[in-house]
N, C-alpha and C positions, 0 to 999 in steps of 0.2 A: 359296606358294613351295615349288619344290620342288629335289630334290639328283637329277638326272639318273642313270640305273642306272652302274654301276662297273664295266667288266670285268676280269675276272682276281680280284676278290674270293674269299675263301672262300664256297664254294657256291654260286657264280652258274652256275656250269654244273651243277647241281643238277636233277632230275627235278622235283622239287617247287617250288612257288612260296605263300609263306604272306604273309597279312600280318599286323601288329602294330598294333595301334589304342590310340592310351594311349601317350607317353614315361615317365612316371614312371618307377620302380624296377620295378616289375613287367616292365610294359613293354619296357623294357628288357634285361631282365635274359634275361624271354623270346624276344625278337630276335637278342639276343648269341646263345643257343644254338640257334635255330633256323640264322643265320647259317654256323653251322660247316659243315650238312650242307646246308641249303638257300638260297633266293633270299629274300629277307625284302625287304616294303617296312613303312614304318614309318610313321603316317597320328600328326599331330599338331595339333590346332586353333592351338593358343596357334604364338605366332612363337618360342618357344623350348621346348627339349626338356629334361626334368630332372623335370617338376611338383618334387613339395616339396627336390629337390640344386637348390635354388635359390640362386647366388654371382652377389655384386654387388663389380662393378670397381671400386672407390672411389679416387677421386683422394688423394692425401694430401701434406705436407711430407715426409713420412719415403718418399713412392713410393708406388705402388698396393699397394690390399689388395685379397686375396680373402677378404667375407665372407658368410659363410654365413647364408641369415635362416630355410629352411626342415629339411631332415636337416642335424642338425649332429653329432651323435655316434655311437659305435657302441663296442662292444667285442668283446674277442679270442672270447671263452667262450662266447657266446650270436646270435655272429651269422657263423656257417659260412659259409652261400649266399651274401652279400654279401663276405664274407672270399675266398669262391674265386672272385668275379667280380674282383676287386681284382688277386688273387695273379696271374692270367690278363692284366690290364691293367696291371700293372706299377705300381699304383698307389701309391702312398706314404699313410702316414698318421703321426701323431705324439701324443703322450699329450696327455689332455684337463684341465681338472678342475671336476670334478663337484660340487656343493655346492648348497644348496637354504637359502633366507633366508622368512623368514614376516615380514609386517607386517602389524601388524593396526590401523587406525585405530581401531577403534572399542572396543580394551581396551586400547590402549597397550603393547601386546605389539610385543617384535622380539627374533629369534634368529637363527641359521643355525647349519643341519648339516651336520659333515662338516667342520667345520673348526677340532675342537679346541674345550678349555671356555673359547677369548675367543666364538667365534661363537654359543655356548649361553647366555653370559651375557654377549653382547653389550652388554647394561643393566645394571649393577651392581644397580641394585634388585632383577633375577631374582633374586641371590643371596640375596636376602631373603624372594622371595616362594614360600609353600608352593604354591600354583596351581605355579608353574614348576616345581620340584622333583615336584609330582605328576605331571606333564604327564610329564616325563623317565622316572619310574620307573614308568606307562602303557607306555612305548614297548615293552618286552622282552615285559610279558606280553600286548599288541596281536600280536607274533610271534609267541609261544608259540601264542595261540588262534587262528591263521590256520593255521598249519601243523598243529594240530592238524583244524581243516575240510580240509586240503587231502587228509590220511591218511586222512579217513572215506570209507568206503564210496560211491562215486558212486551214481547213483541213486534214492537218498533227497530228503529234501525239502530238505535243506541245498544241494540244488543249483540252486535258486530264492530261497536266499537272499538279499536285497538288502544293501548294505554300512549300510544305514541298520540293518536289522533285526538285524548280527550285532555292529552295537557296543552299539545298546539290551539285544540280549540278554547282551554281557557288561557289563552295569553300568560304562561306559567313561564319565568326567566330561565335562561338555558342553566346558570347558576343552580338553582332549586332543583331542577332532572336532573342533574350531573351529580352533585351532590346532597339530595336526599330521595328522589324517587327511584332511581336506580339501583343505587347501594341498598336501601330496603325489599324491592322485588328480588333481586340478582343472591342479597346472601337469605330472604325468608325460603326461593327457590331452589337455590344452588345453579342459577343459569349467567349467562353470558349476558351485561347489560345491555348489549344491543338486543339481546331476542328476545328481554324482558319489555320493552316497548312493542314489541309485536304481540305482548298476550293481548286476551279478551279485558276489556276496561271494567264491565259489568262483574268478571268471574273472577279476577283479581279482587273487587272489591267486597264483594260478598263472601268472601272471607277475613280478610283483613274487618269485618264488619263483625263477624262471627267471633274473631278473636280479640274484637273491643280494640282494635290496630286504629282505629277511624276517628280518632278523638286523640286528643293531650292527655286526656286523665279518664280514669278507668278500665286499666287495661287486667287484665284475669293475673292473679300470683300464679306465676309459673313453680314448676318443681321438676325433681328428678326424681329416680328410683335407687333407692337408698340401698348399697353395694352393687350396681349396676342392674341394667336392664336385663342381663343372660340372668340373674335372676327370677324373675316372672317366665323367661324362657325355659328351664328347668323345672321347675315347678307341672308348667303344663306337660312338656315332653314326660314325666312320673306321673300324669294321669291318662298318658293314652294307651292304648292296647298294644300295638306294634309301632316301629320307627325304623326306616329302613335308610338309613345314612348313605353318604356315595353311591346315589343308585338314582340315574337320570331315567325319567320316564320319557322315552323312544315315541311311545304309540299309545293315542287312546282314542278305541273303536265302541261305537256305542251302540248294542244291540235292542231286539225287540223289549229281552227280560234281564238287562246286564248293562256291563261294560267293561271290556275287555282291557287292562294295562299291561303295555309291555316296556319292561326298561332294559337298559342297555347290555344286559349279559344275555338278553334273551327271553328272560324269563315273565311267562304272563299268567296275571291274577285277575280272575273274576270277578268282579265286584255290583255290590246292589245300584250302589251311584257311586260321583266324579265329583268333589271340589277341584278346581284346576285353579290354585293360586299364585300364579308365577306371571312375569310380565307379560304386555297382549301378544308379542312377537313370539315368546318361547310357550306361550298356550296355543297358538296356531300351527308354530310349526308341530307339534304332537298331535294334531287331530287327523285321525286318517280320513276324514272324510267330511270335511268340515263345508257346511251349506253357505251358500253365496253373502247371506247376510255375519257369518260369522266373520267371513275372509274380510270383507268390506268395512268390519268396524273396530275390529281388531288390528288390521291392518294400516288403519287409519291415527294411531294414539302412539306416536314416536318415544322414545326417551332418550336421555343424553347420558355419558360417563362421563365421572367425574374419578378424579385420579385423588384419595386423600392419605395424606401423611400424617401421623401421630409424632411426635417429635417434643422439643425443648427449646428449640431457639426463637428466643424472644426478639429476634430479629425483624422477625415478621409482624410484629405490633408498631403501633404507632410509634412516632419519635416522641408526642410529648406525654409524659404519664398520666397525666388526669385524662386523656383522651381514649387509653386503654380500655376496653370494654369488654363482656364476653363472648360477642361476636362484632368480627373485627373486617371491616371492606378495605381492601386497598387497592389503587386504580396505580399501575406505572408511569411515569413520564413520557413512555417509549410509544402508548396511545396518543392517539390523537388528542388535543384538549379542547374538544367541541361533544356536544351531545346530538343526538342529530332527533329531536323533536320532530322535523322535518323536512325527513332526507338527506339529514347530516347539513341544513346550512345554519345552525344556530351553533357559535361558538359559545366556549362558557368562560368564564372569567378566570382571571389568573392573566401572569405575564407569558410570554412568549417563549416557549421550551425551548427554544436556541440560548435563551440567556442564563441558561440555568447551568451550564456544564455535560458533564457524558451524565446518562441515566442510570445514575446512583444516590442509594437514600444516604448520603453523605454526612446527615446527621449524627449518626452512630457508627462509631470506630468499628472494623469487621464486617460492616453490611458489604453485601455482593451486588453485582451489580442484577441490574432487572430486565428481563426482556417478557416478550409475552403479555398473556389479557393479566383482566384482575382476578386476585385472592381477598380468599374469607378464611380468616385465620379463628377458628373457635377455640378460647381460655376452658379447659375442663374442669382447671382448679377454680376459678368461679363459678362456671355452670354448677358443677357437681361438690359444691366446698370439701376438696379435697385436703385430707390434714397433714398439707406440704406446703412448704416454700418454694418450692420449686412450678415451673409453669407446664403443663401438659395442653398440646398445644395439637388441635389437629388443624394442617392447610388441605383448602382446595385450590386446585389450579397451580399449584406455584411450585413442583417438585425440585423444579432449576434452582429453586432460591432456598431453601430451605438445605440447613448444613447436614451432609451425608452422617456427620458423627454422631447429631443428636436424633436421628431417628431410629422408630423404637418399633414400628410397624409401614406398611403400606399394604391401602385395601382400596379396591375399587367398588364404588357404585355408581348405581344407574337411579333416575328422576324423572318423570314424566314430563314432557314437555307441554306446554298448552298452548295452542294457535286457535283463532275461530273453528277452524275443519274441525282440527281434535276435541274442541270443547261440543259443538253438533254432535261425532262422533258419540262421545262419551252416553250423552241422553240415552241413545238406541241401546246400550248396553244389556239394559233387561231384557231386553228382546230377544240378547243370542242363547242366555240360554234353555236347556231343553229340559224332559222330563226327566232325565235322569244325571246330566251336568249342565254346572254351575257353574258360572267364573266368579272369579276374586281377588281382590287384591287395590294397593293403593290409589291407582290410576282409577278408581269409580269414582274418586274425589278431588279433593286439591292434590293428594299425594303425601299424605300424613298417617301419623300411626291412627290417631283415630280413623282417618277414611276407607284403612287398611281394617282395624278390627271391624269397623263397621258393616266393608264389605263381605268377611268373614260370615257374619251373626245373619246378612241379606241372602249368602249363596246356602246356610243351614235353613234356614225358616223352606227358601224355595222347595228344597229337597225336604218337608217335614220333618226338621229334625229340632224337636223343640231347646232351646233353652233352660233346660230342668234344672234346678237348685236340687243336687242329691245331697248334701251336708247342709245344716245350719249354719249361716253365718251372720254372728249378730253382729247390729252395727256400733260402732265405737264414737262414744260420747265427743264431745267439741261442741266448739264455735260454729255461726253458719252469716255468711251477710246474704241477707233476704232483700226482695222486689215482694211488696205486698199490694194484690190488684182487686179492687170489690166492682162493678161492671153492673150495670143497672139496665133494663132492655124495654122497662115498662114502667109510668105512661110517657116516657120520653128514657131518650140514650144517655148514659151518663158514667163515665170510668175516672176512677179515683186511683191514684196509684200513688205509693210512696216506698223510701226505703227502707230498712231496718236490720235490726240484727237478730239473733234466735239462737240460743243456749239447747244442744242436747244433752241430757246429762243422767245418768246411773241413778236412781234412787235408793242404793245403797253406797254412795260414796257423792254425796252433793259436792260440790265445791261454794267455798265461802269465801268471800273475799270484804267479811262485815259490809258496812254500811254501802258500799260499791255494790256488792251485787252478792244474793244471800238467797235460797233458796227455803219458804217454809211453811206449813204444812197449812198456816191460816191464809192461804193464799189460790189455796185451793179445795178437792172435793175433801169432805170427813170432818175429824173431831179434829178442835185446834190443838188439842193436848197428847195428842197419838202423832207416831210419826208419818210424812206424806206416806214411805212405805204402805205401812199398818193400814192406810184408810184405805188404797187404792188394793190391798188384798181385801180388806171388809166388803170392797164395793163390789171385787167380783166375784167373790164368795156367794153374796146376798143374789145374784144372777149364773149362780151354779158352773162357774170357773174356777178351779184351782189349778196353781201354777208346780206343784208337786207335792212331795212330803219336807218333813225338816221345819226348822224355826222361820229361815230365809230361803225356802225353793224360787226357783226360776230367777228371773231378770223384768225387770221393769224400767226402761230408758222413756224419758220427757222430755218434748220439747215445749221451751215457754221462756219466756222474761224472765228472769229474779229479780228480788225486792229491790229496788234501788235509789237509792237518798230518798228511803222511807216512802216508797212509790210502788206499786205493782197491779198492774193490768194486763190481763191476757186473754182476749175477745174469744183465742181457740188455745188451748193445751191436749197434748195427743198424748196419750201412754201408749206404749208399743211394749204389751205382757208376753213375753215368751216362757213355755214352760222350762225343767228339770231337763230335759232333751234337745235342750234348743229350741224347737216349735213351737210359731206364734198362737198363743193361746186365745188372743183376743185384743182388740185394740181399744183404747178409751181415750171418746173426743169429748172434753170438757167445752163448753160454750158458759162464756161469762155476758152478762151485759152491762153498761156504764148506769143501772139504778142497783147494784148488788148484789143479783141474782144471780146462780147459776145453775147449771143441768149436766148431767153424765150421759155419754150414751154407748153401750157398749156395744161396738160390731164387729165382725166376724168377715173381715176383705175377701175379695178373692186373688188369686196368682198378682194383677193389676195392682192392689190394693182397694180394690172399687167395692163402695158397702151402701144399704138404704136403711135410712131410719125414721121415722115418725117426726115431724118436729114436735117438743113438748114445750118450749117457754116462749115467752114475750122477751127478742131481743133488739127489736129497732121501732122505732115509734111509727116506721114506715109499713110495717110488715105486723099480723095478727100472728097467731097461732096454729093456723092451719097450711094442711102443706106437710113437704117432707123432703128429709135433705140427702142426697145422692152423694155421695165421702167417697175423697180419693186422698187413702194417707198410705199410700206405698212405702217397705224396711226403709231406712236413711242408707244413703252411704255416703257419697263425695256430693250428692247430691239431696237436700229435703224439698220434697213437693206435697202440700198439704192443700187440697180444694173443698170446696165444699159450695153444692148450686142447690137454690130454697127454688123447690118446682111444687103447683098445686095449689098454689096460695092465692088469694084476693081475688078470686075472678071476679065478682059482681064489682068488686069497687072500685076495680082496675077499668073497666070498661066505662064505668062512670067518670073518675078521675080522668081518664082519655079523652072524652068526650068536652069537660070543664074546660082541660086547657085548649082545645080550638088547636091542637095543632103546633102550639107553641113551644120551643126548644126542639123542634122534631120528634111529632111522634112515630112510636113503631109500626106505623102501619098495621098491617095483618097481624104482628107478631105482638097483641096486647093479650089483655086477661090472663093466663096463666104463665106470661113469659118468665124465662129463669133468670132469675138472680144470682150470680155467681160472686165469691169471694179465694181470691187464692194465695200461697203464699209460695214463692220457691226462691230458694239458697245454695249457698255453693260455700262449700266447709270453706275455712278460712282461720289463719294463724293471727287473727285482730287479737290485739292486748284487750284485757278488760276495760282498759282504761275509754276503748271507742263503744263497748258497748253501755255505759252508764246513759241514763236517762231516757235509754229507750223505748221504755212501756210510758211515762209520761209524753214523750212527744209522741208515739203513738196515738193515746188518748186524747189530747189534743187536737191532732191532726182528723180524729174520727167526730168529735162533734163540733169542728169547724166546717164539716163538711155535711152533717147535720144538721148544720143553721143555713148550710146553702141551696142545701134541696128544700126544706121548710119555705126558704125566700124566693123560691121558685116555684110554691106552692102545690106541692107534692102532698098528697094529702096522709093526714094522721091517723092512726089507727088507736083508738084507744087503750090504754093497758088496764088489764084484768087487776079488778079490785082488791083479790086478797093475796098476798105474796105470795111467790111461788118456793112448794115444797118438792123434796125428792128425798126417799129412804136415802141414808148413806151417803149423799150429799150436803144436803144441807139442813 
């Protein structure tokens, strides 16, 4: 079945014609941008498009659900490429919550984390038991020595490490593998917990590192996609050209000026290039003539099925309720109750499964009995706060146990497995492909949707096929919690980093929340008595901008502090002016300094966001006024990045000041006189109440001239500030 070509589409009158083989995420994601510039058709076997953005309609009393049984989460901080496919598709999403429950039949172990000390001592008797208590006080330094492998030198042999090998080698209790390293690998994987100790220790952690997994605190607000994932599916499937449903691609031949598809009724289409985004197995076997290095590395990247059930029996949850969570591990009695650290001779604690009875969760009236590995029972109605009482529930592993009555669905996926070989393998990937095909798809990464769109956005760029924004899409005002880093490189190294938070906000709908946090016009460029609006169209009036016709044309969003308990400072304020049309008209970076000054400077980014401007004021007592600063304030979306590096500046005094200290604090060697000075700031939207972000331009301020008096006390030399205040039309 197929979707007949679309005229008038984006890029149907395009020179080029590609095609995309694979819906997944990849797949997709690489179609959307192929889409923009060229003709895309889209070759899909299964009769629906999505792979794992798998959402089932479900009838219900309370009205249909959308739920999710394959990607179900994401967050702001660590999943960019999927956040700009979204931001692009208008897509919505809404907060998740994440929590992870262990049951273990065969110690009589049950906990969950992440949900406060009922979900850790879920079982009153943890409170008693030193195993629990160890297991706990394991957890920080399991982090400590991971991140310490992550800092060593690549390279070395710690880069073949297996995660078996790097808990034996820190003397970790069989207790803590059995019940918290395993249940973490086994359900963030979807693998078997014995072959989760055979992953790579280093590639394991470098994600888990990625996803803020490596600490007790700090971990990314997850979220979902609000009416399911086949939403965003939808979406792109109505922006591309062609889609050609139940239609397997048999054959792809790749010629001098071409490449030849052929799928399974026969039928073959020309094409200018190949995305081939479908697992390594099912892209090899398509290649009619696939070179030694394709076979060898493709060949090499396994994956596993997994058998999962959508259903209702909350059979499959823990026995004690606080230990419920939304994703849920359970190990059977019927296993063995040792973990094998080391070749299976480390027993793990618990009594001895003879004295327990036949292998049944006995606790709850109805439970069946268990054979087989472990399940990961995933809650939808808390993943996805579904507005039911009822529990929607998808098992892995555990078809046996799970009651025939309540199921509502059964769908099979596949997961990339990762061993040493396969993670080697994986590196060489860019290698296979050629001039005219691409691969793509999950397996270029851990095996997530991000590594899936990511690889998508890698196998478009390879084939030229830019990433083009053809609609404007502005970005939408919120909250942001920021990392703010200022980096010193000359006459000695010096990085200052602190936290914060950062308000984007409409300046035709401020938000107020009085003396908390108040947004107002003497706080920044213009007249106090005009509104911020009014000044910031004055200012770029006065530099030959207009943002259209009308009283209020275009859109002007800010990001900065508001007033708060009678406080506001903002070292950088960004206006991002879009016209009448949506298109950015111009961007304006305000620079404040801590003696009352300020400066506007309007520029003009490119695609990056990347602009150059003159510097005009005196804003550190380190630094003159010469010089010029290099702006990188790229649209906001799920993400703000705001930099800005002072290149150009203080040569002569710089090489003097070098010379004074002799060396001391570590100078930069070679890299004095004009080295850059960088300051930046990047955020990742965030649902924080107001309430977290009060007092944050005062502890900013603070924090910037205590660190002011400690470069001074290190004898960093002073530049003196220019005698008569500094002016600016329409500024100040």
């Amino acid at each position: 079945m197929s979707r007949a070509p679309r005229a008038g589409t984006t890029g149907s009158t395009g020179s080029r014609r590609i095609a995309v083989v694979g819906s997944g995420v990849a797949g997709l994601t690489a179609a959307w941008i192929a889409s923009r510039t060229a003709h895309v058709t889209l070759y899909e076997a299964d009769d629906r498009l999505g792979g794992h953005a798998d959402t089932h309609r479900v009838a219900t009393p309370e009205g249909e659900l959308a739920i999710d049984t394959g990607f179900i989460v994401h967050n702001r901080r660590t999943y960019p490429t999927l956040l700009r496919l979204f931001a692009e598709l208008g897509v919505e999403t809404q907060p998740s919550e994440m929590s992870l429950s262990v049951s273990d039949a065969g110690t009589g172990v049950e906990y969950a984390g992440a949900l406060g000390p009922r979900g850790l001592f879920a079982q009153r008797s943890s409170l008693r038991s030193l195993e629990h208590w160890r297991m706990l006080l394991e957890i920080p330094r399991f982090h400590r020595r991971a991140r310490a492998l992550l800092a060593a030198t690549t390279g070395t042999s710690a880069d073949d490490q297996t995660l078996r090998d790097f808990l034996d080698e820190g003397g970790f209790s069989a207790g803590f593998v059995r019940h918290f390293v395993e249940p973490l690998v086994a359900a963030v994987w979807s693998c078997d917990p014995a072959t989760s100790l055979d992953y790579p220790a280093r590639y394991l952690f470098t994600f888990l590192e990625h996803h803020g997994m490596l600490a007790v605190f700090g971990s990314p607000e997850w979220r979902t996609v609000t009416g399911g994932s086949g939403t965003y599916v939808a979406a792109v499937a109505a922006g591309l050209q062609e889609v050609r449903l139940e239609t397997k691609v048999t054959s792809v031949r790749e010629l001098a000026d071409g490449v030849e598809v052929t799928d399974g009724s026969g039928t073959t289409t020309r094409f200018d290039a190949v995305v081939i985004a479908t697992h390594p197995s099912h892209a090899l076997g398509m290649l009619e003539s696939p070179t030694d290095l394709q076979r060898e590395v493709l060949a090499a990247l396994p994956y596993s099925s997994n058998t999962a059930l959508l259903h209702t029996d909350t059979a499959l949850l823990p026995s004690a309720p606080d230990a419920r969570a939304s994703w849920n591990f359970h190990r059977p009695a019927t296993e063995p109750a040792k973990s094998q650290t080391q070749a299976g001779r480390s027993r793990s604690v618990g009594s001895d499964p003879s004295l327990r009875g036949d292998d049944r969760r006995v606790s709850r009236p109805g439970a069946r009995p268990e054979a087989g590995g472990v399940t990961v029972t995933y809650d939808l109605t808390r993943l996805q706060r579904l507005p039911t009482r009822t529990r929607y529930l998808v098992t892995l592993g555990g078809e046996h146990l799970v009651d025939p009555a309540t199921v509502i669905d059964r769908m099979e996926y596949e997961h990339p497995l990762y061993t040493p070989a396969s993670v080697a393998a994986s590196r060489r990937l860019p290698e296979i492909n050629t001039t005219r095909i691409a691969f793509a798809g999950a397996y270029h990464g851990w095996g997530f949707h991000e590594d899936g769109a990511r690889s998508g956005l890698a196998a478009a760029t390879h084939l030229d096929l830019p990433w083009a924004r053809t609609t404007p899409v502005l970005p939408r005002p919120g909250r942001f919690e920021t990392t703010i880093r200022h980096t010193r490189r000359s006459p000695f190294r010096r990085s200052f980093e602190h936290r914060s938070t950062l308000w984007l906000v409409d300046l035709d709908d401020l938000p107020d929340h009085g003396v908390l946090a108040r947004f107002e016009a003497r706080d920044h460029l213009g007249a106090t008595e005009a509104t911020l609006r009014n000044n910031v169209e004055s200012f770029l009036a006065v530099n030959g901008v207009s943002l259209g016709e009308g009283p209020r044309p275009g859109t002007i969003l800010m990001a900065a502090h508001p007033r708060s308990l009678g406080h506001c400072f903002n070292p950088i304020s960004v206006f991002w002016c879009f016209d009448d049309q949506g298109r950015q008209a111009g961007v304006v970076v305000e620079v404040h300094n801590t003696y009352g000054d300020r400066h506007a400077y309007l520029v003009h980014p490119d695609e990056q966001g990347r602009a150059r401007t003159d510097k005009a004021m005196y804003v550190s007592p380190f630094h003159g006024v010469d010089g010029w600063y290099d702006v990188a304030v790229p649209v906001p979306t799920d993400r703000l990045d705001i930099a800005v590096t002072l290149r150009g500046h203080d040569t002569a005094d710089d090489r003097t000041a070098t010379d004074r200290t002799d060396g001391a604090a570590g100078t930069a060697g070679t890299d004095r006189g004009s080295a850059p000075f960088s300051a930046s700031l990047v955020g990742t939207r965030s649902d924080i109440p107001v309430s977290r972000t009060i007092g944050a331009a005062l502890r900013g301020t603070a924090l910037i001239r205590a660190h002011g008096i400690w470069l001074w006390a290190r004898r960093l030399p002073v530049r003196p500030r220019p005698q008569s205040p500094h002016r600016q039309e329409g500024v100040t």
